[in-house]
C-alpha positions in Angstrom: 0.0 0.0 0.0 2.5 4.7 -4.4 1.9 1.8 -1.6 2.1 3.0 1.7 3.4 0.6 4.3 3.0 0.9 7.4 4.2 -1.0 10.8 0.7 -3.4 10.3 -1.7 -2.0 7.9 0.5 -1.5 5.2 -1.8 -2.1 1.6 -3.8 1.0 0.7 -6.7 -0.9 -0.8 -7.2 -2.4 2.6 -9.0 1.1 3.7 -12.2 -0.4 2.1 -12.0 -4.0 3.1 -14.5 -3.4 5.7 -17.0 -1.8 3.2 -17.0 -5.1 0.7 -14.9 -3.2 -2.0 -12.9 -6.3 -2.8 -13.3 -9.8 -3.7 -10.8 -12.5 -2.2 -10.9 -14.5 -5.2 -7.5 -16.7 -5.5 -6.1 -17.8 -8.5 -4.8 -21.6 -8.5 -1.7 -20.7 -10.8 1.3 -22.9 -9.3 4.3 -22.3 -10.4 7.0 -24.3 -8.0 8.7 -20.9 -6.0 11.1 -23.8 -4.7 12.7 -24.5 -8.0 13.7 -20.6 -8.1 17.1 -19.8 -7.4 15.5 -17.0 -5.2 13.7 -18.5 -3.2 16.5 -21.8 -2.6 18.3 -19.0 -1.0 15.6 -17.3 1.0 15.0 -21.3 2.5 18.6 -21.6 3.2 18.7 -18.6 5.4 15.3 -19.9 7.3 17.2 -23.2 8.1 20.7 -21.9 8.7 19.8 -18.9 10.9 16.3 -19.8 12.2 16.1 -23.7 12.5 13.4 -24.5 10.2 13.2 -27.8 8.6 14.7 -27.8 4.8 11.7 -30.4 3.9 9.2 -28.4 5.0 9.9 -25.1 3.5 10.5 -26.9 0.2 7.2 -28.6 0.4 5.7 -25.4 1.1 6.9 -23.2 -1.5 6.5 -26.6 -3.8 2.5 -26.1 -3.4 2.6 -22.4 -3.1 0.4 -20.5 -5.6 1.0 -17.6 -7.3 -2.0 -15.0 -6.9 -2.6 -13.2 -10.0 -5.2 -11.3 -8.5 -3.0 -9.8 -5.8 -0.4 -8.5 -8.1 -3.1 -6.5 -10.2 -4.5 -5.1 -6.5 -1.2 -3.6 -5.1 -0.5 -2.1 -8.8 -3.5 0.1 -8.6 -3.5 1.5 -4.8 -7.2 2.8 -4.3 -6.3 6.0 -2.1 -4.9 8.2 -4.4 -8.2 8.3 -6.6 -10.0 9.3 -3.3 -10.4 12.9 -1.6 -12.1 13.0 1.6 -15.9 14.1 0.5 -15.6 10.1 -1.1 -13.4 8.7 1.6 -16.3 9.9 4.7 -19.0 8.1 3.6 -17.2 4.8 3.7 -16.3 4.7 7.0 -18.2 6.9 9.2 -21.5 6.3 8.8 -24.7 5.3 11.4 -24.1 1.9 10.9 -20.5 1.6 11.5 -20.6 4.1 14.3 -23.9 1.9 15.7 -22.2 -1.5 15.4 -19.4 0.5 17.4 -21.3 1.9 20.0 -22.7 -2.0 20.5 -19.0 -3.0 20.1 -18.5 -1.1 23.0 -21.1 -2.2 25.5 -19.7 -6.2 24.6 -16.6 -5.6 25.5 -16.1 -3.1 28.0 -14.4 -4.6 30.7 -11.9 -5.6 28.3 -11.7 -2.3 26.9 -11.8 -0.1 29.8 -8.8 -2.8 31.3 -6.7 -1.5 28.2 -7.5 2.1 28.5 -6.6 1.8 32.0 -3.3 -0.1 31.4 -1.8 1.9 28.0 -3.9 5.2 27.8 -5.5 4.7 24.8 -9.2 5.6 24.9 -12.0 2.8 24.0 -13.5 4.4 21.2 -10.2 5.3 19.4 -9.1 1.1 20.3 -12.7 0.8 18.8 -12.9 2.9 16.2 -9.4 0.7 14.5 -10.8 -2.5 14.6 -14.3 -1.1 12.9 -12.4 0.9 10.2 -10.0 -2.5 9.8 -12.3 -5.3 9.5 -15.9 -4.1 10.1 -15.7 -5.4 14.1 -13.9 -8.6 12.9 -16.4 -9.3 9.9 -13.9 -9.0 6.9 -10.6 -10.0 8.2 -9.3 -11.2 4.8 -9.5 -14.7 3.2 -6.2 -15.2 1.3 -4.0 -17.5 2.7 -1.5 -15.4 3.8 1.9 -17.6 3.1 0.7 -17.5 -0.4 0.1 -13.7 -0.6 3.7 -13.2 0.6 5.2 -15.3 -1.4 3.6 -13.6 -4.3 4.8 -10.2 -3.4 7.6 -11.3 -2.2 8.9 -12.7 -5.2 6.9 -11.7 -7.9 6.1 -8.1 -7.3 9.6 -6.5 -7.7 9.0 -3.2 -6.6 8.4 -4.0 -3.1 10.0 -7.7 -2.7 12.4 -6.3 -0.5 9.9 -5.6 2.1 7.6 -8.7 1.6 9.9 -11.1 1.7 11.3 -9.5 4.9 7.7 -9.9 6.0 7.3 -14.1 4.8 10.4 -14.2 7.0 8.3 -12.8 10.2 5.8 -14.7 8.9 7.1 -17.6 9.3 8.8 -17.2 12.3 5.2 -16.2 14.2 4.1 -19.1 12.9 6.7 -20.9 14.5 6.5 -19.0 17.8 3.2 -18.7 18.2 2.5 -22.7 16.9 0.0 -22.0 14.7 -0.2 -24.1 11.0 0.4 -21.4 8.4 -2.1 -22.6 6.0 -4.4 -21.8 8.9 -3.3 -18.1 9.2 -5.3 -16.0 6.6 -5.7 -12.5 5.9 -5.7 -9.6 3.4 -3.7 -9.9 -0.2 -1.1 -7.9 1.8 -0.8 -9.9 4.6 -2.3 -8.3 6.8 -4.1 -10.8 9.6 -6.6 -10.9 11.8 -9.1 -8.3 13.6 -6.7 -5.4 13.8 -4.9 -6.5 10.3 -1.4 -6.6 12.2 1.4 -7.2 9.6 3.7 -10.4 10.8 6.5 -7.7 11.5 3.8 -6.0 13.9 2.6 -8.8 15.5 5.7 -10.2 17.0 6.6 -6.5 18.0 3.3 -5.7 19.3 0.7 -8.0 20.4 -0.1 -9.2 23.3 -1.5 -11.9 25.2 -4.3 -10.3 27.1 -6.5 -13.3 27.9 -3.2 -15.0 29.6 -3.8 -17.7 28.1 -0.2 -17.8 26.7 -0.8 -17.1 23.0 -1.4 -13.7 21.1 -4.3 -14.5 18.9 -5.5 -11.9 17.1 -7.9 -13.8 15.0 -10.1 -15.3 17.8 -9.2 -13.9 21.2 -10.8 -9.9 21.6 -9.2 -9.6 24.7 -5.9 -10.0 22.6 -7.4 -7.8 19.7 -8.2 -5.1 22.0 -4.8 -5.0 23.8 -2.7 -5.1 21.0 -4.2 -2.5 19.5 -4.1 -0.3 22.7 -0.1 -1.7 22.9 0.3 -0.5 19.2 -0.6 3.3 20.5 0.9 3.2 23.3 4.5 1.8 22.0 4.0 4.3 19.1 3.8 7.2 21.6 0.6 8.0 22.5 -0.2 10.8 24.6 -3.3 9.8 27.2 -5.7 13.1 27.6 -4.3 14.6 24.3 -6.5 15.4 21.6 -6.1 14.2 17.9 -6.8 17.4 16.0 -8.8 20.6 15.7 -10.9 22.0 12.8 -9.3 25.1 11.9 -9.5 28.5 10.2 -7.0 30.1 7.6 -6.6 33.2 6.6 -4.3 33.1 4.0 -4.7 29.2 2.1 -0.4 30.1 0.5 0.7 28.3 3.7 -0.6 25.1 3.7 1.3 22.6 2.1 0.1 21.0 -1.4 0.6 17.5 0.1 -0.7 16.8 3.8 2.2 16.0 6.4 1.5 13.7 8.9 3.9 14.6 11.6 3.8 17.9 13.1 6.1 20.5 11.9 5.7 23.6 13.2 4.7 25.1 16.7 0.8 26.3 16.8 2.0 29.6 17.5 4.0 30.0 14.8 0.5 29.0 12.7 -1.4 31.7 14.3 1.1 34.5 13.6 0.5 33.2 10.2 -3.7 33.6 10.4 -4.6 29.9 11.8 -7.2 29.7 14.5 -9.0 27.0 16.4 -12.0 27.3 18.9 -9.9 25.5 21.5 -6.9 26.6 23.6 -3.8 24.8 22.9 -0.5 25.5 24.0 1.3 27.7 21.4 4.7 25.5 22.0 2.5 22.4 21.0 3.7 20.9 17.8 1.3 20.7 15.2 1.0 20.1 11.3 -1.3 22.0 9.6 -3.7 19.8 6.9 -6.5 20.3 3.8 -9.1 17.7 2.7 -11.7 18.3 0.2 -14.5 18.0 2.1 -18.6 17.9 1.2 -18.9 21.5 1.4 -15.4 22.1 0.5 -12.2 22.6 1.5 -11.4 22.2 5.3 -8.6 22.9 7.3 -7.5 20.7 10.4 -4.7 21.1 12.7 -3.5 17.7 13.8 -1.3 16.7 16.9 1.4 14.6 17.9 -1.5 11.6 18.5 -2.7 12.4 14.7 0.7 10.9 13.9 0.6 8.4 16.2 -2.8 6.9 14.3 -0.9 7.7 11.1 1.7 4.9 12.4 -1.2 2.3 11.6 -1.8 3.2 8.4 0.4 6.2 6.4 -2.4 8.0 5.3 -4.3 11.0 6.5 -7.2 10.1 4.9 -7.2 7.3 7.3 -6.8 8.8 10.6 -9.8 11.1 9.8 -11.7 8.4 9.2 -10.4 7.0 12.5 -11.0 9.9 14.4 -14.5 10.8 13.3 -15.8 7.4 13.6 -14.4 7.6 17.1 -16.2 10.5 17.5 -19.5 9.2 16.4 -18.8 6.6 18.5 -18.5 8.2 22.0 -21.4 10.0 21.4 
């Protein structure tokens, strides 16, 4: 997901999974990855350096299949031919906010227990896994050793990466003892509730049932704390705000492309004819953003936690929909 990739949600088209955009329809091409010179080498490293049996990696990539379908997904990333008046209506609606606010109610012993414990508030924890996968309804069907292998060595642009992620693919698998032809996901790899790239999910989830396993497919006390851990480990700031709507006086000094981090002090921004209706501290950090919205063009002010959701997904499109939905949420 140009593809943005982040430290989970990395494949742009995955912003509407949850709204039934995409059908996981796999091709059955097989084309033997363990007869490429490539991918002998890749294996060698797995069994040298991390123990894995020869056999089985070469029986693996023996049967792999080679998703045609995937390829022509991540060649045509779905964000860039959205503004926000198209992105909105996707994802913050009455019946994604509804299912939220019932989301909520189910689990909020759980959730308040991961508020409490990394600072991230329930509707934001929420808001991710409704925006992600509907509440757990679309959570990908590709099998997800096959949809790295594809990428990883058949989609040249970014087979750096993916193969670097069938690597921590392979070794969750291994660590967390579960059958990889079990482990499904997006056509990006992206797995379970929260879509947690295998990078991401050895880094940051966690076993919050204690039942000694990080399951992020069946477990929602693990869904909801890794989640929470992914904010918190990212830098979230408990109490802080996301971002303000703003005003501008003079539209020269906002920047053609949207920066997620914040770049400038918000006094700096007012000197310059920016104003909120709330007080913020005029040493606070801030970057300055433009959507195209409904009724035009609107002007947002977004904080350190703005970048923080950004971490999840590199798009600004995205945390709006994240924060609004939250919004709708709480209400």
């Amino acid at each position: 997901m140009k593809i943005m990739v982040g430290k989970n949600v990395l494949a742009t088209m995955l912003f509407l999974m949850g709204s039934g955009f995409f059908v996981n329809a796999q091709s059955d091409e097989k084309v033997n990855y363990a007869q490429r010179e490539e991918v002998k080498v890749f294996i060698n490293e797995m069994v040298e350096q991390h123990g894995f049996d020869r056999d089985y990696l070469e029986n693996k990539f023996t049967t792999a299949k080679k998703i045609d379908s995937i390829l022509e997904s991540i060649a045509k990333p779905a964000e860039k031919k959205l503004n926000w008046k198209q992105y909105r209506p996707i994802f913050v609606t009455n019946k994604r906010s509804s299912k939220g606010k019932t989301f909520m109610k189910e689990h909020k012993v759980i959730l308040e227990r991961a508020e409490k414990e990394f600072g991230v508030p329930v509707e934001i924890i929420t808001a991710i896994i409704g925006v992600e996968t509907y509440y757990g309804k679309h959570t990908g069907k590709y099998t997800v050793f096959d949809s790295l292998t594809t990428l990883g060595f058949d989609y040249p642009p970014r087979s750096k990466f993916f193969k670097s992620e069938l690597k921590e693919f392979l070794l969750l698998s291994k660590e967390e003892d579960i059958n990889v032809d079990d482990m499904t996901g997006s056509y990006a790899g992206a797995m379970g509730m929260p879509q947690f790239i295998s990078s991401s999910y050895r880094r940051y989830a966690v076993d919050f049932d204690g039942d000694g396993k990080r399951d992020l497919w069946n477990s929602m006390p693990d869904v909801i704390g890794s989640v929470a851990n992914y904010f918190s480990e990212h830098g979230w700031k408990k109490g802080e705000s996301v971002m303000h709507s703003a005003s501008v006086e003079d539209v020269s000094i906002v920047k053609e492309e949207n920066e997620l981090k914040p770049y400038v002090s918000f006094a700096e921004l007012q000197e310059q004819g920016v104003h909120i209706n709330q007080d913020l501290d005029g040493k606070t950090q801030v970057t300055l953003l433009k959507f195209v919205g409904k009724k035009g063009d609107e002007y947002w002010v977004g904080l350190d936690n703005f970048y923080v959701i950004s971490r999840y997904n590199h798009s600004a499109l995205y945390v709006m929909a994240v924060q609004q939905l939250s919004e709708k949420i709480a209400k």
